[in-house]
N, C-alpha and C positions, 0 to 999 in steps of 0.2 A: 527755173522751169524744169527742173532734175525731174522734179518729183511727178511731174505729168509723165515721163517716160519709165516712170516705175513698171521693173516687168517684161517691158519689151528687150533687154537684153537677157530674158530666160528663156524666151521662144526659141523653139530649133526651126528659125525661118527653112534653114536646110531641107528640112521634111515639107514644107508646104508649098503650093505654087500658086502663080498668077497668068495673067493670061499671055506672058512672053515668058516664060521658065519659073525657074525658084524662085522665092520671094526674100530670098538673102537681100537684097535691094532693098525691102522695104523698110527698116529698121531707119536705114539713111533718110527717107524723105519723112519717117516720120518726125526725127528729128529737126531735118528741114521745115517743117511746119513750123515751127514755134519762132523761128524766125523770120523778122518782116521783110528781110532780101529774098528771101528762097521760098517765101511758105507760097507764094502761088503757083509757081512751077512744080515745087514737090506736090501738091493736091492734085495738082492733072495729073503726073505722072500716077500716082498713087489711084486715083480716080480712075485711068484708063485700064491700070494695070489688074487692079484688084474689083472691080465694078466694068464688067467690059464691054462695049455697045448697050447698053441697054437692059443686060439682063444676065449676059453671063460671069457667076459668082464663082467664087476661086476660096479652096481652102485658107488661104489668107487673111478671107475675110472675118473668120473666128478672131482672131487674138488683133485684127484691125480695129473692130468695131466698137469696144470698150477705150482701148485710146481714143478715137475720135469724138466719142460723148465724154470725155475726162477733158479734152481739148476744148469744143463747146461750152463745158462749164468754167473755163476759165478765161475772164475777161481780157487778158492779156495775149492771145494767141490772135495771131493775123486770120483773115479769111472764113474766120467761124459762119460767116452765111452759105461758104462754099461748104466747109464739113456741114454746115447742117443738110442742104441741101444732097450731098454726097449719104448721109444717116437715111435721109428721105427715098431715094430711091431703094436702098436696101431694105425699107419698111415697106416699100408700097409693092417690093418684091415680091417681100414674105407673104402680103395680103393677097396676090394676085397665087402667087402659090400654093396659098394655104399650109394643111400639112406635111406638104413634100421637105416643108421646110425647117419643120419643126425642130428638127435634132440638131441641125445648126443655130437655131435661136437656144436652143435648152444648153448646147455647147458656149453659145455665147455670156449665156447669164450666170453660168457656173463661173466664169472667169472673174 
């Protein structure tokens, strides 16, 4: 499962944050996911952290959001109803916000 995480240790999580600090953190529970003991707990964490109440979105979410659909497409990853679900809100985000959002979706497809 290496190769789902291609990438993610290029990110300078350093520079980015979530809705409790830097998202240095996050690299771990992405990890965590692909794992059937931990990958529930790291989604919530990941979910609250980076997707917060319902709407507030975190620089994070750029370099999250390609992992998560690379994890979805692979049938061997636990909890993928939860990531899709976790995909779903960040879409239904983008819809509700339209083009406020754009340059983070255009940010997200360049990756």
């Amino acid at each position: 499962m290496a190769d789902l995480l291609d990438g993610v240790g290029e990110v300078d999580w350093s520079s980015l944050t979530h809705a409790y600090g830097s998202a240095e953190d996050v690299p771990g529970w992405l990890g965590a996911m692909t794992d059937p003991a931990t990958s529930a707990g790291a989604l919530d964490k990941l979910d609250t952290a980076v997707y917060h109440q319902g709407g507030a979105v975190y620089s994070a979410a750029v370099p999250v959001v390609p992992v998560l659909i690379r994890f979805v497409r692979e049938p061997t990853v636990p909890e993928r109803a939860g990531i899709l679900d976790v995909l779903r809100c960040f879409a239904a985000l983008h819809n509700e916000l339209g083009e406020r959002t754009d340059d983070v979706a255009d940010e997200m497809l360049r990756r």
